[in-house]
Wavefront OBJ file of the C-alpha trace (Angstrom):
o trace
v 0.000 0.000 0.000
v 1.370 3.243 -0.793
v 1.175 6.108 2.041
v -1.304 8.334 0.167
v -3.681 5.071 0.365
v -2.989 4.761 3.696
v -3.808 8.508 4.593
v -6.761 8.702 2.833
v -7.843 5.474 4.651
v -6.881 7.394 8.152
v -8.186 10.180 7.542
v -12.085 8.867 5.855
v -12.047 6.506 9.473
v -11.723 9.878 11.400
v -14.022 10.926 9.497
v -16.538 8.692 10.464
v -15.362 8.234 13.911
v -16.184 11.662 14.303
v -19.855 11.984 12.462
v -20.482 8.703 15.284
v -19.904 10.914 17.924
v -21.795 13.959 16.747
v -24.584 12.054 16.195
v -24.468 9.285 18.590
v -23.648 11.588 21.860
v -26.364 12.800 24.442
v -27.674 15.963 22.915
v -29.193 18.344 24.669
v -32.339 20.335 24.269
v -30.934 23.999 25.179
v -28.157 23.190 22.904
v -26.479 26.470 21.954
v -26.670 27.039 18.256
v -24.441 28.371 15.984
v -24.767 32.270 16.502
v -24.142 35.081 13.466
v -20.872 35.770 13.962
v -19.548 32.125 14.557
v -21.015 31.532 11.297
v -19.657 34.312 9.878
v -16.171 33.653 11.096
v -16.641 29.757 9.987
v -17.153 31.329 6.400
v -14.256 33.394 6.293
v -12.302 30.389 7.679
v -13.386 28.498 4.924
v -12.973 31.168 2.441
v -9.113 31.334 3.909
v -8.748 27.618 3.175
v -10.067 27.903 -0.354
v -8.246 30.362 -1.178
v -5.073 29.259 0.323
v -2.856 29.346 -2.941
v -2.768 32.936 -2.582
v -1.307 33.238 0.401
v -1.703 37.306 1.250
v -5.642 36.871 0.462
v -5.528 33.102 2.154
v -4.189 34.155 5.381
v -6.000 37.542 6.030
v -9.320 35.667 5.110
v -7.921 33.274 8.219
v -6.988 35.665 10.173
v -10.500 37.892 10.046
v -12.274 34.369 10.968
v -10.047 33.849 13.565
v -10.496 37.430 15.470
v -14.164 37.101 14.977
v -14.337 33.525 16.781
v -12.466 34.876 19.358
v -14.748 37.895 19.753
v -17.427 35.384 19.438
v -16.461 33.236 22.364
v -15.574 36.586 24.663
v -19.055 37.620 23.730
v -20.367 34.194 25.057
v -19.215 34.201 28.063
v -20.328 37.430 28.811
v -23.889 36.697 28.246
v -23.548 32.973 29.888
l 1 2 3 4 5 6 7 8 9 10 11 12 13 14 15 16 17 18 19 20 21 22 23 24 25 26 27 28 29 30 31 32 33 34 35 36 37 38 39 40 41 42 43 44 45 46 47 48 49 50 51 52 53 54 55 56 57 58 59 60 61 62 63 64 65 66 67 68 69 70 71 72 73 74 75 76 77 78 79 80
């Protein structure tokens, strides 16, 4: 087996390891949802990783979603 088979085979068992638990663990009902700004930080994250070839635009995209998670999670505990 070549280690690009065996990565791939890690990493899709993670995967599912991880979906398990998400689904399988005791949820709550006053589960906190995903607010605005985590999702909007999430997006620019993502945007950061698609666009990671060009690094200037790559890493400020990261770096925006990464301040705005942060202010996201001071924000939380505030209210909580």
């Amino acid at each position: 087996m070549s280690p690009t088979l065996i990565f791939f085979g890690v990493s899709i068992l993670v995967l599912i390891i991880a979906v398990g638990l998400v689904f399988f663990t005791n949820r709550r009902k006053n589960d906190n949802g995903l607010t605005p700004l985590a999702g909007l930080s999430f997006g620019f994250i993502l945007a950061g990783l698609i666009f990671g070839s060009y690094r200037l635009i790559g890493y400020s995209l990261l770096g925006v979603g990464v301040v705005l998670a942060v202010l996201d999670m001071q924000r939380r505990s505030k209210d909580g």
